[in-house]
N, C-alpha and C positions, 0 to 999 in steps of 0.2 A: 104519252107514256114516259114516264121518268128512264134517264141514260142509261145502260149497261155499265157500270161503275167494276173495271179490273185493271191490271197492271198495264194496258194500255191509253189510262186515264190519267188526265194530270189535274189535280184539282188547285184554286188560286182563292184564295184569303189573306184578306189584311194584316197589316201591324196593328198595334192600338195605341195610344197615346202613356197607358199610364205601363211604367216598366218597372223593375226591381233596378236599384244601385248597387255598385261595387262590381264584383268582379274578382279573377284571376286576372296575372300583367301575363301568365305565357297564356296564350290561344291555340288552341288544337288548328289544324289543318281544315279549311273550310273543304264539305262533302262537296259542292257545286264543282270544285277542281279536277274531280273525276267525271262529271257531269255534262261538263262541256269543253268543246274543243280548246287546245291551252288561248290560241288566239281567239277567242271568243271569251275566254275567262280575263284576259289580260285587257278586253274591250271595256267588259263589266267592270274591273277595276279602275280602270281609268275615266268613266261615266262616275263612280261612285267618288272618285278624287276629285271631279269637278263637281259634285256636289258638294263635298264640302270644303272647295274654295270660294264657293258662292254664300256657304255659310259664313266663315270665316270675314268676308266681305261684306256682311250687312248686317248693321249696327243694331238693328232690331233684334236678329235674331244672336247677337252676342248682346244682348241685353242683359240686367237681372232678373228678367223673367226668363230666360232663355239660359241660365246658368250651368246647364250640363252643356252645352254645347263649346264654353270655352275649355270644357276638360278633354274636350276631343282630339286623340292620338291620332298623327298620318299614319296610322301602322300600314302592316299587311291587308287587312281586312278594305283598307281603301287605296291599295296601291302602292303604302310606303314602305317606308325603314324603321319606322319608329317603335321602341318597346315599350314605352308605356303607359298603353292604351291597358284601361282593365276590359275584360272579355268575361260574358255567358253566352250558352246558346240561347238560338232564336229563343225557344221554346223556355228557357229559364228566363228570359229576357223581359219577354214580353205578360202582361199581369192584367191585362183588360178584360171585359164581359165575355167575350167567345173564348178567350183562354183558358178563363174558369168555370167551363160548362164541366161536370163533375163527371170525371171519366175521360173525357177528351185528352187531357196530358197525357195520360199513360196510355191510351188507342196510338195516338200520334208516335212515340217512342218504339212502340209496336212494332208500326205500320213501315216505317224506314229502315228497319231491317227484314224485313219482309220483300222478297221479290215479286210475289205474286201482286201486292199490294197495289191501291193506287196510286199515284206518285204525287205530291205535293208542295207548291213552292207558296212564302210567306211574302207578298208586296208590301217595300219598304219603301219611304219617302225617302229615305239617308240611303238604303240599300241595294233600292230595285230588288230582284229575284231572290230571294232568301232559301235555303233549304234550314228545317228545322234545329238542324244542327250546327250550322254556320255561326261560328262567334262573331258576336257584336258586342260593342259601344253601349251604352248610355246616351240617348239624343232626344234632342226633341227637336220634330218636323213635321210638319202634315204633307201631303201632296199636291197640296192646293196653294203652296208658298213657291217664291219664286228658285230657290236652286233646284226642287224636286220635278221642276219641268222639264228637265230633261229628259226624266222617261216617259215622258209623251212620245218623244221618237227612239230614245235605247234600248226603251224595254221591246219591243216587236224583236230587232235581230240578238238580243238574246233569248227571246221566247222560238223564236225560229229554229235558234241552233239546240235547244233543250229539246224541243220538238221532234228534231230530225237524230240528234244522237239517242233519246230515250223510244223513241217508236212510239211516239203519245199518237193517238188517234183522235179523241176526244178530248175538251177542255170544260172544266164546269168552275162557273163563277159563285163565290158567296163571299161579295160584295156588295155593300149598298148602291141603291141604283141610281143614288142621287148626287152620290161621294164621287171625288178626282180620282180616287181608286178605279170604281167600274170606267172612268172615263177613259183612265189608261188600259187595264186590262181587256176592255170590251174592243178598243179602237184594235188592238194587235190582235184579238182573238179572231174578227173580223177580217181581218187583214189573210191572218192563216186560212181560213175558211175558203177565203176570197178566190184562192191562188191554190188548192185542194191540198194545202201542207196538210190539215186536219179533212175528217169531216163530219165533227158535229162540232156546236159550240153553243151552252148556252148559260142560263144564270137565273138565279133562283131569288126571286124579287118577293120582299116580305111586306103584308099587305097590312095597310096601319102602322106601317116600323118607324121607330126614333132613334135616336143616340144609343139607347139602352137595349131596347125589345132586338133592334134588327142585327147585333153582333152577338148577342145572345140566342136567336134564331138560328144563325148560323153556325152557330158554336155545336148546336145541338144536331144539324143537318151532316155537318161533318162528321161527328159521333157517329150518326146511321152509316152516311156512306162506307164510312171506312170499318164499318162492321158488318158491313154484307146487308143491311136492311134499308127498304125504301123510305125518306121521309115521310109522316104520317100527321106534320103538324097540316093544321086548318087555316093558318093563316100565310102559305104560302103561295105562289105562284110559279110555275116555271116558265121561263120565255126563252126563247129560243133568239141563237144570235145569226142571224142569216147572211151576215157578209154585205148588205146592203142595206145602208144607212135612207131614211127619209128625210125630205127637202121640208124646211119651215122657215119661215120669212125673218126677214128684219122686225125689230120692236117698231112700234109708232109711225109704221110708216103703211100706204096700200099698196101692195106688190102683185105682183103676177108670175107665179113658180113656175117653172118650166120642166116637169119629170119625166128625164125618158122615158120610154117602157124597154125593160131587160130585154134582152136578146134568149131567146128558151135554146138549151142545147141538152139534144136527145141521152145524148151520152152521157151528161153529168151536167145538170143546171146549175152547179156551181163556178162550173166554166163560165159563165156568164159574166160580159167583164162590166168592171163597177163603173157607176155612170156617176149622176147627183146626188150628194149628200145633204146631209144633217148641219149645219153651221152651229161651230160651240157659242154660243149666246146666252147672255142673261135670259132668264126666266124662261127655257127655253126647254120642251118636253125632249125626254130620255130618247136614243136612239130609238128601242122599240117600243115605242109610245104608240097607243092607237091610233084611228081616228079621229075617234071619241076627246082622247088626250089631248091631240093639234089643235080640234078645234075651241077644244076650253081653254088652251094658253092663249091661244088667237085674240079668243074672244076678250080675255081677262087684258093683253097690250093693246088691248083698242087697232086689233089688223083686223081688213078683210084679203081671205086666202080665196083663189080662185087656180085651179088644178087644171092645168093645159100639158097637152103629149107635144112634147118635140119634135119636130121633124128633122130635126140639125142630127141626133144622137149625141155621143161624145164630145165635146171639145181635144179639140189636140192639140199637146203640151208641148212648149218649143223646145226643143234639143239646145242645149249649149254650142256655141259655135256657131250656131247655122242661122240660117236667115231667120225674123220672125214670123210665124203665120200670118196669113190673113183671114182673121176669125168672125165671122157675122155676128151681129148686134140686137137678135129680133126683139131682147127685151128691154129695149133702151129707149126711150123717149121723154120728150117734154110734158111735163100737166101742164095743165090747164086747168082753170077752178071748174070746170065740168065734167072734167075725165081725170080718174086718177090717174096719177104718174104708174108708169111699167118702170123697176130699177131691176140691176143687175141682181139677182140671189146668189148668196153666199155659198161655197164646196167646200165641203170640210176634205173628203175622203183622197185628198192628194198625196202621190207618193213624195216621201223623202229628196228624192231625186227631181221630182216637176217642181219643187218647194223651190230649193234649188237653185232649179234654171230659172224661176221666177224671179227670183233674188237677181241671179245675175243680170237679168234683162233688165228689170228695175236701175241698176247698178250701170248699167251702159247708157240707158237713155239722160240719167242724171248727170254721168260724162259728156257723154253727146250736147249738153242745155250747160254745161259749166262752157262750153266755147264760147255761147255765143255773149252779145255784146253787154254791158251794164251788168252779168252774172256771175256770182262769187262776190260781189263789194260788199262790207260790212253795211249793216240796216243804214248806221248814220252816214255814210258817203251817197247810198242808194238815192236815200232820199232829199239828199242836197240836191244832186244834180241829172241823177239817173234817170235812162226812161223806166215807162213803167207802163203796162196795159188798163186799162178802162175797168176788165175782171180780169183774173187768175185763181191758179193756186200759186201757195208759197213752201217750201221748204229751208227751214234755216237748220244752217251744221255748228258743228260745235267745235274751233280749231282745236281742241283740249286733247280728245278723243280720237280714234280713227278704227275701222275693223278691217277686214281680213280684205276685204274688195275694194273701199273707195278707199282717200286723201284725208277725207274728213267724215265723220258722220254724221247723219241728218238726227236732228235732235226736235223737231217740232213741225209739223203738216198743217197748214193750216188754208181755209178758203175764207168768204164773205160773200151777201145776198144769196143765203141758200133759202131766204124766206119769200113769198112773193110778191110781187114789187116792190123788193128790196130795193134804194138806189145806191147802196154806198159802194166804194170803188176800193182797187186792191190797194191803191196809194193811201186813204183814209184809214183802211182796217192798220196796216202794216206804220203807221205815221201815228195811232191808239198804243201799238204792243210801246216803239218808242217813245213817246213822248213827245212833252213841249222841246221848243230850240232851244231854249233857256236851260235845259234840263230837267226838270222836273216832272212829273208824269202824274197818271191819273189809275190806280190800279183794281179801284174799284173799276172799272170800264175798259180793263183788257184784262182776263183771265191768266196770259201769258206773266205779264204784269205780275198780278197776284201771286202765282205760284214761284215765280223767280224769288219773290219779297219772302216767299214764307221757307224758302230752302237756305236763302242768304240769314236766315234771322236763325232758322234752327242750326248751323254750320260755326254761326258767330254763337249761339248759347247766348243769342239777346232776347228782350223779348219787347212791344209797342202794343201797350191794350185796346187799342182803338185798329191797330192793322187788321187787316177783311175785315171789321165789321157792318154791316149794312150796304147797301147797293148806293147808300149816298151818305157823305163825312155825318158820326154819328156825333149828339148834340154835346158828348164831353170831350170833342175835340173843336167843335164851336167856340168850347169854350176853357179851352186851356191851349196856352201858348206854349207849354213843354212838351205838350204832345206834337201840337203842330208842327213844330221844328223837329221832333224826331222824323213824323212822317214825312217830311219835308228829306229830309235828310237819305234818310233812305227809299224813298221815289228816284233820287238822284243818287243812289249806287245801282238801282236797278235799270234805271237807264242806261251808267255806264256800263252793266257788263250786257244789255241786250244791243245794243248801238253798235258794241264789235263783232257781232257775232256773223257771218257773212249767211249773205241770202240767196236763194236761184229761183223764181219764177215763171210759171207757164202760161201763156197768156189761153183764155178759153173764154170766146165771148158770146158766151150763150146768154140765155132768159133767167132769171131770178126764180130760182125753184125748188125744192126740198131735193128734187130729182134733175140736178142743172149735172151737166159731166162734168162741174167742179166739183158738186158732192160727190161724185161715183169716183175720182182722181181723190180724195182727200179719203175718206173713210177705208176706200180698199188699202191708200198708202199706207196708209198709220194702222191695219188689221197686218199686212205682209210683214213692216218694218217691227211688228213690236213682237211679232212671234221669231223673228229673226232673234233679237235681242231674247227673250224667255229661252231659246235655243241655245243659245252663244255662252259657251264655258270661259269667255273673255272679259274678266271685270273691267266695269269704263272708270277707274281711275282717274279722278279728277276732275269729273264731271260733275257741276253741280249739282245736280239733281238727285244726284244718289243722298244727297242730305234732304231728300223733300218727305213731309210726313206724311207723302200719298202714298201709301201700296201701288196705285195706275202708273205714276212715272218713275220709281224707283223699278220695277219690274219691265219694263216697257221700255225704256231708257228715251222716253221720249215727253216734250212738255205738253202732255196730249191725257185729255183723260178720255173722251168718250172715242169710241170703236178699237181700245186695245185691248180686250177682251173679244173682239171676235173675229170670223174667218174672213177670207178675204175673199173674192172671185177672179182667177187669172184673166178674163175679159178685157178688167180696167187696164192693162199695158197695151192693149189697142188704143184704148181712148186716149191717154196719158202719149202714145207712142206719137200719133197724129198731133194732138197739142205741143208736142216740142217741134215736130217737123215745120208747126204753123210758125213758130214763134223763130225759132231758128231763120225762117225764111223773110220773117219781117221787116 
């Protein structure tokens, strides 16, 4: 049955990309100010200030394609002092397909001086929680860009405190289900559900929808609600958001999930506290994806999924301060070319707070492994004289940089022999990133390599027609002697600046495996460390990498591209915790 839609109801909808220019320079008084408590309005401004210092800070998006964003005022509206920002409301602002469902503008206008009404906030990638009347800006940002990740974790406690000042009971999504939008609104609505702030939440998924059809769906769905009529189109769905995300695997790899089963409570089944999730991944079905759904994404990454009940329940999150758990491993093992590997599965649905402590503990053990012997020398000292284990992981930091916890920041995770019978050794991989003794290097043949050369080349505004091309020197660098000598040339600046950069290593001397607890140490680190970084209103200033033309290590802040887009599983700090104990004891 479709929701009960009255002034207990909050409904949530997008920005859209295309907006009206100009403006007035004075701004009315944004309505949210009434809306929420002042320190909860003065949180949102300050979330909306660091978004656009992260604008401000990347070059892309102060591009000329990106040309409205260098007209952007620190005013009021994002926390400042500044007068002159021009301002319209949301509602005059924004000019997209759901905007301009005929009738919708002036329902909405309606609908906000109406107490009866349902209440309604606009998700902005620049804004977060928008009320229709809220003056804004001229911007352009989607929420899938890296300063609008923040409200991955902002936007809950201030959908929290909207929630509890307005008496919202219900929340109804019309969002696409495939957009960063539902991905932020659905994780908080979730969340409220979760914890019985609300108790319904759900979202109305448009079946066949594109770019066009599915904001124009919704344009028209909002029209009904907010006229007292049920939606009536055919090509709708309504799915219901249940506070509890489903578990799906890793890409390319054969895993073994592990899903508790809920805990049922008589009194309210939504007390039922939240176990395993959903991991944000590539090509990865919707949290309320079927069955049917998992097992066609499965099918399409080349997994097999295999659906076992836990006997463990819960993982328990380590408290700050306190000692760490001692957490069991049941999914952890070696393959064998006859038995697929069992790997850790990813948890999306971790509080703010376990993120955290996760952080912190990461942040200790890395302290803890900077004591011991030959750890912290730059690449090129290590490898003159340093010892070095047989396998490891490696972590190199970046003196440039530093964040809120450690000295230095770790800028790149990396392992070796995750293939089987692999034999090469962490001295060989890490002896590839720098190079010959002579200086010179080979960059086709370490990725790390590559990407230093191609940030140092976009930084200088040089350019080398032959740099990345081919897996081996292509034939007009055979044969020309100017090329040679530039790449010549610049192999040996990418030397120098990898060769300083200091290194920490864990020694981990398992079997050659896709599934070795090197890869489970290296994928979870680089999942934990880059959602950290997507989090952090702190630009890494100075950092080369911020000049690289990847999206992965400009957002990421690290020289890593595969697993910074996905979730991590708190487990790996047992594995990782054990490996510096080993190493430390060596």
């Amino acid at each position: 049955m479709p929701p009960t839609v009255n002034s207990s109801t909050l409904i949530v909808f997008p920005c859209c990309a295309a907006k009206a220019s100009g403006g007035t320079i004075v701004a009315m008084q944004d309505p949210l100010i009434t809306s929420l408590p002042d320190t909860a309005y003065a949180q949102l401004c300050r979330a909306r200030r660091a978004v656009l210092t992260g604008i401000q800070n990347d070059p892309i998006l102060q591009s000329d394609a990106f040309t409205k964003n260098r007209a952007l005022s620190d005013g009021p509206d994002l926390g400042g002092l500044a007068s002159s920002g021009r301002y319209l409301p949301a509602l005059e602002r924004y000019t997209g397909n759901l905007y301009a469902v005929p009738g919708l503008r002036a329902k909405l206008y309606a609908s906000v001086a109406d107490r009866n009404a349902p209440r309604v906030l606009i998700l902005s990638a620049l804004y977060g929680p928008l009320h229709p009347l809220s003056p804004i800006q001229d911007y352009n940002l989607r929420m899938d860009q890296a300063p609008a990740r923040i409200w991955r974790t902002a936007f809950l406690p201030m959908l929290d405190q909207y929630v509890s000042t307005q008496g919202i009971r219900s929340i109804v999504l019309l969002v696409g289900s495939e957009t960063a939008y539902y991905r932020v609104a659905s994780r908080a609505a979730s969340d409220l559900l979760r914890r019985s702030r609300i108790m319904e939440a759900s979202q109305y998924h448009i079946l066949d929808g594109n770019t066009r059809a599915t904001p124009v769906e919704h344009g028209r769905i909002l029209l009904d609600l907010l006229s007292g009529r049920q939606p009536s189109s055919t090509r709708i769905e309504r799915r219901s958001i249940d506070g509890v995300q489903r578990a799906v695997p890793y890409r390319s790899l054969t895993v073994t999930i592990n899903v508790p089963t809920p805990v049922p409570n008589a009194a309210s089944p939504r007390n039922a506290p939240a176990t395993e999730a959903s991991p944000r991944m590539r090509r990865a079905p919707p949290p309320n994806a079927s069955a049917t759904e998992v097992a066609r994404v499965a099918a399409r990454n080349m997994l097999t999924v295999t659906n076992a009940v836990s006997a463990q329940g819960p993982i328990a999150q380590p408290r700050v301060g306190s000692s760490p758990p001692t957490i069991p491993h049941p999914a952890m093992t070696t393959a064998t070319p006859s038995q697929p590997a069992r790997i850790l599965a990813p948890i999306q649905a971790l509080s703010i707070a376990g993120r955290s402590a996760h952080r912190t503990r990461f942040g200790e053990l890395m302290r803890r492994l900077m004591t011991g012997a030959d750890q912290g020398l730059p690449l090129a000292r290590l490898l003159e004289g340093g010892r070095l284990p047989e396998r490891g992981v490696y972590f190199f930091l970046d003196p440039t940089t530093s964040n809120e916890q450690d000295q230095w920041r770790i800028c790149r995770v990396g392992t070796h022999a995750v293939s089987l019978g692999s034999k090469s050794t962490l001295r060989a991989r890490l002896r590839a990133h720098l190079g010959t003794r002579s200086g010179s290097g080979n960059h086709r043949g370490s990725i790390f390599r590559l990407h230093v050369g191609n940030a140092l080349l976009r930084r200088d505004q040089r350019e080398i027609a032959t740099w990345g091309i081919g897996s081996v020197a292509p034939p007009a660098l055979r044969t020309s002697e100017v090329l040679r000598e530039a790449e010549a040339r610049h192999e040996q600046q990418v030397s120098n600046y990898i060769g300083q950069l200091p290194v920490l290593w864990v020694a981990v001397p398992d079997e050659a495996s896709p599934a070795s607890e090197r890869s489970i140490i290296e994928r979870n680190a680089i999942a934990l460390l880059s959602q950290d970084a997507q989090r952090s209103v702190m630009p890494a200033n100075g950092w080369l990498g911020e000049h690289s033309p990847r999206r992965e290590i400009r957002e990421s802040r690290l020289w890593n591209l595969n697993y910074v887009d996905d979730d991590y599983n708190p487990d790996f700090l047992a594995v990782l915790e054990r490996s510096v104990a080993r190493t430390l004891a060596s």
